[in-house]
C-alpha positions as a printed NumPy array, in Angstrom:
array([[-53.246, -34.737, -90.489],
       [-54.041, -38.16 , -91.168],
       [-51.87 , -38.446, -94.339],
       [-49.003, -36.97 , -92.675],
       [-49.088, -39.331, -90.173],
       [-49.252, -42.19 , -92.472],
       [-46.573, -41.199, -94.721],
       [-44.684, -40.85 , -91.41 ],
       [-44.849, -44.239, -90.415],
       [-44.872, -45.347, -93.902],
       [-40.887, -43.799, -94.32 ],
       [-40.134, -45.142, -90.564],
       [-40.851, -48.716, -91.546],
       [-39.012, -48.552, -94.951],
       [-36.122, -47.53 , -93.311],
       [-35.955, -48.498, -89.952],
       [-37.833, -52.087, -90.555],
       [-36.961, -52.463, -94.511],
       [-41.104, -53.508, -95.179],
       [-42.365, -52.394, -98.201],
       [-45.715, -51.064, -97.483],
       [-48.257, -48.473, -99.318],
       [-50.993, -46.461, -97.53 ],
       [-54.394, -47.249, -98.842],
       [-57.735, -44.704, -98.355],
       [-57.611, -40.57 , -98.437],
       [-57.762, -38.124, -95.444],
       [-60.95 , -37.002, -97.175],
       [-62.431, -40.573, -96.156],
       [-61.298, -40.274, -92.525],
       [-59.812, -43.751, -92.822],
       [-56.159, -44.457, -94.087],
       [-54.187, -48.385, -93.32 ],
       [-50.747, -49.246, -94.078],
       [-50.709, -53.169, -94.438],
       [-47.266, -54.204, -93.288],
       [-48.417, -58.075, -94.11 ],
       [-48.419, -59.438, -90.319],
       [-49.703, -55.952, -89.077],
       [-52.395, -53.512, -90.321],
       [-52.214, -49.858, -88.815],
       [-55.51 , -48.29 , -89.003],
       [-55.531, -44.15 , -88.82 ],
       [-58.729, -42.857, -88.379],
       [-60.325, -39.265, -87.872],
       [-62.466, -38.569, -84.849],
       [-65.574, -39.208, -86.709],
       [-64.872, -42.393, -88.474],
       [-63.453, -43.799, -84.884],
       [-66.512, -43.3  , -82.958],
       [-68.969, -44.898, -86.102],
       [-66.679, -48.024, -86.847],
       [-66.151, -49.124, -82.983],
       [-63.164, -51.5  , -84.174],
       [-61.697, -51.448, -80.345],
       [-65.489, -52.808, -79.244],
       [-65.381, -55.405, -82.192],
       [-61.794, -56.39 , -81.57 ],
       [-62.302, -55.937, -77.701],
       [-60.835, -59.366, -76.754],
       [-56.975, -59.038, -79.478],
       [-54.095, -57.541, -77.625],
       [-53.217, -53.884, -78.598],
       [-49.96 , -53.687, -79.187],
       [-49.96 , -49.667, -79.185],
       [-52.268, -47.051, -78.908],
       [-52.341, -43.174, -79.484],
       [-55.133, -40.968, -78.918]])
């Protein structure tokens, strides 16, 4: 699931936004990013979001989306 939805929003921002970009981690991991350069979209499984905590350690940026 987690690959899917990064290659997903990987092909949306080739063609929609023209950014190169390249998904870095496995689904095995529970982690995947796609670093568009000014942006970094972090897909994680259930697992790996509870242990990291990055919405506690990044409690005071502004989210610009969310999906649970």
């Amino acid at each position: 699931m987690l690959q899917s939805l990064a290659n997903e929003v990987e092909k949306k921002v080739r063609t929609e936004m023209d950014i190169k970009t390249k998904a870095r981690g496995l689904p095995s991991s529970g982690w995947i990013t796609l670093d568009l350069s000014d942006i970094v979209i972090h897909f994680f499984s259930p697992d790996q979001r509870e242990y990291y905590r990055l919405e506690e350690l990044w409690n005071e940026g502004k989210v610009l989306l969310r999906m649970t």
